[in-house]
TORPA-4810 file (N, C-alpha, C, O; in nm, 3 decimals):
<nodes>
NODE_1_-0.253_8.936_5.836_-0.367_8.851_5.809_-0.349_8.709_5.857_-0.442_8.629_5.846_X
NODE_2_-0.203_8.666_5.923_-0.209_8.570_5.969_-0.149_8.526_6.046_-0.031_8.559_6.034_X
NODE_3_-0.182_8.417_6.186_-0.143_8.453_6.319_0.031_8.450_6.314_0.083_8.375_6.232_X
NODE_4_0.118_8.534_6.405_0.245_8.542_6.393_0.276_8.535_6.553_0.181_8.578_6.618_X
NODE_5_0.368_8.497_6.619_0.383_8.557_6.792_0.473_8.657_6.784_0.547_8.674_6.687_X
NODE_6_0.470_8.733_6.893_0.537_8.861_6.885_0.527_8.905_7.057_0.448_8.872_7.146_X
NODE_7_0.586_8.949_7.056_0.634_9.006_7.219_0.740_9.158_7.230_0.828_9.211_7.163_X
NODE_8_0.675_9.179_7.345_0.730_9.348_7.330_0.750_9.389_7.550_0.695_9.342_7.649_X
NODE_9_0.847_9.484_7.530_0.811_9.515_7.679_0.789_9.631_7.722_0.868_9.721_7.694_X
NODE_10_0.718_9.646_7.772_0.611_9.793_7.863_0.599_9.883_7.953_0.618_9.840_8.067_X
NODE_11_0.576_9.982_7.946_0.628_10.075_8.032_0.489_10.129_8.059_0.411_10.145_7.966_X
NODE_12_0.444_10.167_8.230_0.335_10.229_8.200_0.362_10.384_8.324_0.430_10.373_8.425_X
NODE_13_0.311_10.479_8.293_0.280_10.550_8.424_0.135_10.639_8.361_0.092_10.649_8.246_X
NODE_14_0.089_10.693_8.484_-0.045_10.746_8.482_-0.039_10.896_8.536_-0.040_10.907_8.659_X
NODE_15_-0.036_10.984_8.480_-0.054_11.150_8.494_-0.200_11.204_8.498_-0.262_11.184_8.394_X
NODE_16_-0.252_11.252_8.573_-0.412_11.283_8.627_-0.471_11.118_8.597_-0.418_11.011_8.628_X
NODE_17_-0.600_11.145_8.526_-0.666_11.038_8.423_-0.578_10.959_8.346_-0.578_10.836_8.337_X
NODE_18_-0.473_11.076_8.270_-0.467_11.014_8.150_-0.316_10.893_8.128_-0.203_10.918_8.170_X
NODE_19_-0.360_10.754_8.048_-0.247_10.666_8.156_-0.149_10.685_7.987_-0.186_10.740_7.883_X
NODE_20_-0.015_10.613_8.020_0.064_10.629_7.903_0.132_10.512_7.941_0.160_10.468_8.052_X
NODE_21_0.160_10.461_7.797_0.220_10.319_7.764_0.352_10.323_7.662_0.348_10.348_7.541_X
NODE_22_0.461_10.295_7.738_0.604_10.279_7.617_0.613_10.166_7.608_0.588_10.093_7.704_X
NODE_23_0.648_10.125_7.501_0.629_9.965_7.373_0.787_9.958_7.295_0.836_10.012_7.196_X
NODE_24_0.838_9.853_7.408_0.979_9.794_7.313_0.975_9.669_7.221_1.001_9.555_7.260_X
NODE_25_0.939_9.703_7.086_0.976_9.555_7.029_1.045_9.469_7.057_1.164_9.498_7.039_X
NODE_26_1.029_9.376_7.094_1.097_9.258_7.108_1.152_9.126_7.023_1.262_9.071_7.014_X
NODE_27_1.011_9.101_6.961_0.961_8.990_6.847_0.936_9.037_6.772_0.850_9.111_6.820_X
NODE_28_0.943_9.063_6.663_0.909_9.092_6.530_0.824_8.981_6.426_0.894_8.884_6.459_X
NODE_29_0.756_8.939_6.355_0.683_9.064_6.263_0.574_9.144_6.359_0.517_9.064_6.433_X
NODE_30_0.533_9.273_6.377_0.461_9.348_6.484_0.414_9.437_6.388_0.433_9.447_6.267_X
NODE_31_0.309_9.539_6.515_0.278_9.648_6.434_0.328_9.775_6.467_0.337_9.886_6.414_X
NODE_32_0.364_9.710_6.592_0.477_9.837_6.627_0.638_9.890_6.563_0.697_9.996_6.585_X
NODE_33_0.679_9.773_6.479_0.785_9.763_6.409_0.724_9.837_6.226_0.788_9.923_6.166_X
NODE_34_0.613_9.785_6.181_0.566_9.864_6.087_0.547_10.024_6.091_0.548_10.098_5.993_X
NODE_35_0.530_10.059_6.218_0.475_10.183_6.264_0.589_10.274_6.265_0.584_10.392_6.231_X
NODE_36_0.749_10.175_6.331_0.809_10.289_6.338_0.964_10.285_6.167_1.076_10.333_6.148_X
NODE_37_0.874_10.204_6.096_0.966_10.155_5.974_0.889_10.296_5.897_0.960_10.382_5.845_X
NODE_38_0.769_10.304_5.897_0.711_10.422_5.811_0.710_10.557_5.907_0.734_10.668_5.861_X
NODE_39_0.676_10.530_6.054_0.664_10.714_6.094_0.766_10.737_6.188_0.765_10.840_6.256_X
NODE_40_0.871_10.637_6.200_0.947_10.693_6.353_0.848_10.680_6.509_0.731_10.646_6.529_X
NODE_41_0.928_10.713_6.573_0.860_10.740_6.713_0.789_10.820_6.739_0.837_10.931_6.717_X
NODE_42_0.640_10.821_6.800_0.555_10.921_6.806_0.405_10.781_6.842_0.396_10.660_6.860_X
NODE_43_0.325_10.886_6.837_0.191_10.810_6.929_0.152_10.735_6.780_0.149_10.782_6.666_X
NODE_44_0.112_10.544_6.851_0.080_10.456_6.769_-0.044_10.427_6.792_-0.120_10.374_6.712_X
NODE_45_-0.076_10.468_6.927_-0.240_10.442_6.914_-0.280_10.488_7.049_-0.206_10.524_7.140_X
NODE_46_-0.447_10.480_7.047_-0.544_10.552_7.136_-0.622_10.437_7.198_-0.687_10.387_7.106_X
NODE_47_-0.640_10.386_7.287_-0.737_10.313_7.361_-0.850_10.387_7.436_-0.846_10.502_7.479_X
NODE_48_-0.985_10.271_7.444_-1.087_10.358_7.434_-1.164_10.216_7.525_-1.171_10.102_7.479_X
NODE_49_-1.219_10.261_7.664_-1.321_10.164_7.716_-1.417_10.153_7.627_-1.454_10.242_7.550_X
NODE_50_-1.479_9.990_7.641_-1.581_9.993_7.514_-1.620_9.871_7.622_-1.550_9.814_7.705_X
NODE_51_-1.791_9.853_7.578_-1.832_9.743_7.705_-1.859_9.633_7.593_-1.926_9.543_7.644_X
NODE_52_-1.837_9.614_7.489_-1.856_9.457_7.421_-1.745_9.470_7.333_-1.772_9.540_7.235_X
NODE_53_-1.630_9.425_7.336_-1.500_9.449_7.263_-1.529_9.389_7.064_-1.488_9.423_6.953_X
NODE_54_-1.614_9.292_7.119_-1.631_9.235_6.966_-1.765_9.297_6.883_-1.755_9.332_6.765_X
NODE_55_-1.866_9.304_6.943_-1.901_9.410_6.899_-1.846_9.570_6.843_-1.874_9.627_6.738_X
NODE_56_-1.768_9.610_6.943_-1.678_9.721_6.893_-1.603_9.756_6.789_-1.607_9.861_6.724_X
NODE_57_-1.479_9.591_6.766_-1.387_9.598_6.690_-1.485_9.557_6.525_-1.425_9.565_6.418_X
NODE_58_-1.642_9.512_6.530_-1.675_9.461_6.405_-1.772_9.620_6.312_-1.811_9.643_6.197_X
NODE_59_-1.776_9.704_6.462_-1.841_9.864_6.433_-1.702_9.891_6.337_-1.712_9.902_6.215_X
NODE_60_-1.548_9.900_6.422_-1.463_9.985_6.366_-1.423_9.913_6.223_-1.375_9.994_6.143_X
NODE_61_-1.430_9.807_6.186_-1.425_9.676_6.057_-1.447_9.815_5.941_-1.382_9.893_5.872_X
NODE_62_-1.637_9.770_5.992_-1.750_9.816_5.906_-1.704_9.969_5.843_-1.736_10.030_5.741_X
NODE_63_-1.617_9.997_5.954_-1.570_10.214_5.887_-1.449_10.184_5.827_-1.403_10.279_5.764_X
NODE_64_-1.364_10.052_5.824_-1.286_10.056_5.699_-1.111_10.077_5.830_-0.999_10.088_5.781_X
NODE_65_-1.130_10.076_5.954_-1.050_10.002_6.030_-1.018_9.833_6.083_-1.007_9.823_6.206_X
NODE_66_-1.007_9.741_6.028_-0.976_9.601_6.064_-0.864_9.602_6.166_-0.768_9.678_6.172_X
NODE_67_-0.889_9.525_6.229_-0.823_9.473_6.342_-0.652_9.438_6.275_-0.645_9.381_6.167_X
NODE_68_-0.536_9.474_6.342_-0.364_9.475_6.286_-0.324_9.383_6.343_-0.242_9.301_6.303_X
NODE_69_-0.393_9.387_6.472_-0.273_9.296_6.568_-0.373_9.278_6.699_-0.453_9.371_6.714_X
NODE_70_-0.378_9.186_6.780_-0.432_9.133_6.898_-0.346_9.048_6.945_-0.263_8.978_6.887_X
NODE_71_-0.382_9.064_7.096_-0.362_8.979_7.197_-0.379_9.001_7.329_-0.427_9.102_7.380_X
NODE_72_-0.334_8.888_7.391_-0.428_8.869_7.586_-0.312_8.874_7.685_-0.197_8.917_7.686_X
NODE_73_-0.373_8.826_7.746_-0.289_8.799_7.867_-0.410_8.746_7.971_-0.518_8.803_7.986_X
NODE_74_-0.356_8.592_8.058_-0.418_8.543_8.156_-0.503_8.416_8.104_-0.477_8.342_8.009_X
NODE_75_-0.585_8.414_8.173_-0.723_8.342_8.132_-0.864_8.441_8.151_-0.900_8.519_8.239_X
NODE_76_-0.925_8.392_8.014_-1.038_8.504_7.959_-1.123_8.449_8.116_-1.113_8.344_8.181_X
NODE_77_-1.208_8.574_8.137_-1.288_8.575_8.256_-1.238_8.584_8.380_-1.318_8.604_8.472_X
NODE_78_-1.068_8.567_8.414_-1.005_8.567_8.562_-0.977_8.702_8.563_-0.962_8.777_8.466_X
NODE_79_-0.970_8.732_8.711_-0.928_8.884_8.759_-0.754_8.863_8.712_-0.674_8.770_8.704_X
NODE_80_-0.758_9.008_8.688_-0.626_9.040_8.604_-0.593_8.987_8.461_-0.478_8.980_8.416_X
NODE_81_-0.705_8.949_8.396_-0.679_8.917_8.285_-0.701_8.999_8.156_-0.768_9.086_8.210_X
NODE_82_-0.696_9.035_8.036_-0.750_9.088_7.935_-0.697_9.089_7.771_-0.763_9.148_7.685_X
</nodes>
């Protein structure tokens, strides 16, 4: 519930469509460190194109999912950013 920094490093490769992401804690407090304090290693989450992100994340609020953890990279609006 309140802002912390945290850093992690990434692994990506892409099989047909479907892309896959490995997540090394780095920084702690995270949610990836909560995730693997209660379930071990195994899938922490699902990403999903969505065309208004804040709109999106205030749909998933409303069903009783709140937002854990965020963050960017770049500058908002430049290519390669998000």
């Amino acid at each position: 519930g309140k802002p912390e920094r945290f850093a992690m490093q990434l692994g990506w490769y892409r099989h047909t469509k479907v892309p896959y992401e490995w997540i090394l804690s780095t920084q702690a407090p995270n949610v990836y460190e909560d995730h693997m304090k209660v379930h071990g290693e195994g899938i922490h989450h699902l990403a999903l194109n969505v065309p208004d992100m804040d709109a999106a994340t205030a749909d998933w609020a409303k069903k009783g999912y709140p937002v854990s953890q965020s963050g960017a990279w770049g500058e908002k609006g430049k290519p390669g950013s998000g």
